[in-house]
N, C-alpha and C positions, 0 to 999 in steps of 0.2 A: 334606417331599417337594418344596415348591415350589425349595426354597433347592438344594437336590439337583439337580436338573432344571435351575435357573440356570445353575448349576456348570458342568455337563455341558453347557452351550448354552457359555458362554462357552470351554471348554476345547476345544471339538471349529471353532470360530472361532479361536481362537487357533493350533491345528495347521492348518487350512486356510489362513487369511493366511499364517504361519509357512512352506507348504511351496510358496504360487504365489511368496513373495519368493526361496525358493531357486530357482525354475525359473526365472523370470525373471532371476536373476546369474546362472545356469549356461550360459543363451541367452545372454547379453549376452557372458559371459567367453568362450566360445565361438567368437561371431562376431568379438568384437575379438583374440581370438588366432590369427584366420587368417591375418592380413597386416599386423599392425602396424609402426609406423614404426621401432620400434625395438623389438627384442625384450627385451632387459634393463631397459630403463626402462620398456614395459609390465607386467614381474611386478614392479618395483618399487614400481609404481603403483597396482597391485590385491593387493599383498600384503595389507592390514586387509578385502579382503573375502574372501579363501582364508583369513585366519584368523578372521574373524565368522562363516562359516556354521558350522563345528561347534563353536564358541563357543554360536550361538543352537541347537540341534539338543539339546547336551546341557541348557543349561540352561531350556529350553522347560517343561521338570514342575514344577520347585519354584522357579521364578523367570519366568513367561509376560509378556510385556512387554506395554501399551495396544496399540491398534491405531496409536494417534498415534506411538508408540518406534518401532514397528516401521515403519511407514510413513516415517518420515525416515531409519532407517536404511537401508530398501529404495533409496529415491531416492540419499542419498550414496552406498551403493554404485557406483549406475548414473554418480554423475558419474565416479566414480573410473575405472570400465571406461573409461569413453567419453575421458577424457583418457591414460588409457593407451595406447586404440589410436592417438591422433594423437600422443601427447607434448602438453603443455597448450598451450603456445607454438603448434602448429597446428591447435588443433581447430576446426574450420570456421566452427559459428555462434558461437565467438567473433572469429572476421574482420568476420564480417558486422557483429556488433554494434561491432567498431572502426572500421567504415566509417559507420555508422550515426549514433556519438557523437561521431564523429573524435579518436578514440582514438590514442596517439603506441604504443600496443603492445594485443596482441591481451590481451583481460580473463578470458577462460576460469580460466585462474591464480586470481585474485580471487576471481572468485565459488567456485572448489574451495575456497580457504581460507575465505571467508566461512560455506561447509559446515561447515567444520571446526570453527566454535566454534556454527554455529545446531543442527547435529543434536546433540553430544554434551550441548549445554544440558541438551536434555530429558532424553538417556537419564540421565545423572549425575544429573538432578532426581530421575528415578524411582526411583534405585536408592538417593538419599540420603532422600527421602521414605518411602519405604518397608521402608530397614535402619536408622534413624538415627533420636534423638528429635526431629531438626529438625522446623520447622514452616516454611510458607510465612510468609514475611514477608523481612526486609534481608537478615539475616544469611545465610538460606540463599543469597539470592542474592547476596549478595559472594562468597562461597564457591565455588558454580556459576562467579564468571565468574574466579573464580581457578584454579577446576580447568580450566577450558575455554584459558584461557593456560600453564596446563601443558601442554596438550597438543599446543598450539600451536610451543610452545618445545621440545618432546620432537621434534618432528616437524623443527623447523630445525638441531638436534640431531643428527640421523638425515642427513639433506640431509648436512652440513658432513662426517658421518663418510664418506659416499658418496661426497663429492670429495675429501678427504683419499686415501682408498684408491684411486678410481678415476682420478684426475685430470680431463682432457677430456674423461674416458665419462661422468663424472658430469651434463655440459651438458643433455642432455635432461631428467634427471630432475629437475635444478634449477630448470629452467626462468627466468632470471631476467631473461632478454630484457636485458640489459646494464644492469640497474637498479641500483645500489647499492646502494638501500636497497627491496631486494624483501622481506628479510628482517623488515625493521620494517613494510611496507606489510603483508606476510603476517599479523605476528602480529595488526595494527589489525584487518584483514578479519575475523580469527577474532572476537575480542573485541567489533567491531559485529555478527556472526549471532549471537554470546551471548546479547548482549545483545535483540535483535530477537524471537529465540525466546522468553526468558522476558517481554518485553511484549504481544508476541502472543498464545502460546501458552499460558501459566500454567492461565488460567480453566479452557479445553478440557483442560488438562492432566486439573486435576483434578478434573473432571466422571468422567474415564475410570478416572482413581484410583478415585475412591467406589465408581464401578459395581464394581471389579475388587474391591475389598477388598471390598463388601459381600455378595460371589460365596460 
């Protein structure tokens, strides 16, 4: 009865988290689609959150993510809106913070890809923890920061087909502030939040694992 009642606590939490992080992208995509800077490199920009929420909505029953999964994916979503509405290259408080470090170009970029390898660490941790005989230890995590530079390289991938097809429409979305090697700067960024997530985060991880499986 107790384990019952667990259950039912932890699952009626997981639809409540689950449905303020949809209201919250929904506000956010919302407001940033009233006047963005550019209207095509804003849906370029938020496309993986128009396709995360009924990605998370269906698989919410037989696959309910930590409160820690969902929580990073909540936030990266919000960086993604929020670079969307400026284009990365002008989002505000990454001026600030170039004026701040004295920065030769605005960082906002950086830290999006530095998103891109800290949040998917976990969710990939969770979904390989939890479908897979892996165990914590090296291997899972070579793995994790292999997968997390695929995804990294998928996404510079996508960039390159975007300018290929678009040409000069492509500038905003590429955002590369005249860098050369933004491309190799991007994939590093990703591979140091990889790596940062699973030193940080691991333990927390899977404190939320136990609770969730012992559910």
């Amino acid at each position: 009865e107790k384990s019952r009642v667990h259950e039912e606590t932890l699952s009626m939490n997981g639809v409540r988290a689950l449905s303020l992080l949809c209201a919250i992208w929904i506000t956010a995509l919302i407001r940033s689609a009233w006047a963005p800077y550019d209207r095509a490199t804003w849906l370029m920009e938020v496309a993986p959150v128009l396709v995360a929420i009924p990605v998370l909505l269906l698989t919410r029953r037989f696959f309910p993510l930590t409160t820690l999964a969902l929580s990073l994916i909540g936030f990266h979503g919000l960086v993604l809106i929020h670079g969307g509405a400026y284009t990365y290259a002008r989002v505000p408080i990454g001026f600030e913070v170039q004026d701040w470090l004295g920065l030769a170009r605005n960082p906002y970029d950086r830290f999006g890809h530095l998103m891109q390898g800290f949040v998917p660490a976990i969710v990939f941790r969770e979904m390989l923890l939890r479908l897979s005989p892996l165990r914590p230890g090296w291997l899972l995590n070579a793995l994790l920061l292999a997968c997390c530079l695929a995804v990294s390289a998928s996404y510079e991938l996508i960039e390159f087909g975007a300018a290929m097809a678009l040409g000069q429409g492509a500038d905003e979305f590429l955002g590369t502030q005249d860098d050369q090697w933004d491309t190799q700067w991007d994939m590093l960024m990703c591979l140091i939040g990889a790596g940062l997530a699973l030193l940080l985060l691991s333990r927390w991880h899977d404190r939320q694992l136990a609770r969730l499986e012992s559910a």
